[in-house]
C-alpha positions in Angstrom: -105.7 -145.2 -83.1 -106.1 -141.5 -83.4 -103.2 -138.9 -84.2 -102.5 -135.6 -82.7 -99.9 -133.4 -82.8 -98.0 -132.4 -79.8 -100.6 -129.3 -79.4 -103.7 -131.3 -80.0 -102.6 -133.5 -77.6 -102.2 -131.1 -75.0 -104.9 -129.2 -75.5 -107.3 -132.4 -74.5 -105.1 -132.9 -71.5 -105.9 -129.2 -70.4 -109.4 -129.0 -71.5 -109.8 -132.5 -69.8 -107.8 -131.4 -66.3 -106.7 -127.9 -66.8 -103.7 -125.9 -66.6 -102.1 -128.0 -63.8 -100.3 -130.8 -65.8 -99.9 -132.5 -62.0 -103.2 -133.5 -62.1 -103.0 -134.8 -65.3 -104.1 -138.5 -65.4 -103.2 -141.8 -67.6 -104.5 -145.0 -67.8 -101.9 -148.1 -68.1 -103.4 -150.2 -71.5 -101.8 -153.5 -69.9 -102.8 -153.6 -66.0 -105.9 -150.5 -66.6 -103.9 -148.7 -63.6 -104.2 -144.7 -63.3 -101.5 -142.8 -62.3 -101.1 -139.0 -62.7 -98.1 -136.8 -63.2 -98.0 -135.8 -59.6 -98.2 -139.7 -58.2 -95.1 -140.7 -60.5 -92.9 -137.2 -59.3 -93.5 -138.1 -55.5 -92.0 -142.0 -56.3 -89.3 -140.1 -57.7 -89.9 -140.8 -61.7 -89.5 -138.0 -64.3 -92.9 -136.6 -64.9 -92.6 -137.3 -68.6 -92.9 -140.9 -67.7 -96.9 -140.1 -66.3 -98.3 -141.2 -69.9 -95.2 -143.9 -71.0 -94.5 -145.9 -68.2 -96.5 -147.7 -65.6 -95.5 -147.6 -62.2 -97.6 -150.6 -61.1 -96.4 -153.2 -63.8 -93.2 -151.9 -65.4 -95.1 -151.4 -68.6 -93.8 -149.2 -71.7 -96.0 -147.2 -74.2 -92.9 -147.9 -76.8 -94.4 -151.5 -76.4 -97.6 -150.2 -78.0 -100.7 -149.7 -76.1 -103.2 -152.5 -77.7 -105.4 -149.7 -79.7 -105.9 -147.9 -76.4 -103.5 -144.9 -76.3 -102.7 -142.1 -78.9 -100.2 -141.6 -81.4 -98.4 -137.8 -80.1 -96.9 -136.5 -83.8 -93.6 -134.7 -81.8 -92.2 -133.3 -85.0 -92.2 -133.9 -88.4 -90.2 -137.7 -88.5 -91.1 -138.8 -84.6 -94.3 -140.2 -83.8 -94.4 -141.7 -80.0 -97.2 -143.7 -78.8 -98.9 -142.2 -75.2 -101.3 -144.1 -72.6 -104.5 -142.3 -73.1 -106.0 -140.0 -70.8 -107.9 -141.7 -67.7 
């Protein structure tokens, strides 16, 4: 599973979908549902949750993602796994 620090990370995202981290979209690993950030803010869920929680089956990144997401290196002793980019 490929590594990236917090600034990799998001630079995919923005080359990917741009500046407009809304529009940003992520790919459940368990049910293959895609959600984007602006999807889970209008059912009322912290945007945050876009790549670690899926709206359609309850399922958590911290669970581990099956080989299919990204590790996000957020400093220098926490590592959190992500749904990949859809």
């Amino acid at each position: 599973m490929l590594q990236y620090s917090v600034n990799e990370w998001e630079s995919h995202g923005l080359n990917r979908y741009g500046q407009e981290k809304r529009k940003w979209y992520f790919q459940c690993p368990n049910c293959l549902q895609i959600q984007s950030v602006e999807q889970m803010l209008k059912e009322g869920y912290p945007p945050d949750l876009a790549y670690s929680y899926c709206m359609n089956c309850h399922y958590e990144a911290k669970k581990g993602t099956f080989g299919k997401g990204k590790i996000v290196q957020v400093n220098q002793s926490n590592k959190i796994e992500v749904f990949d980019f859809a």
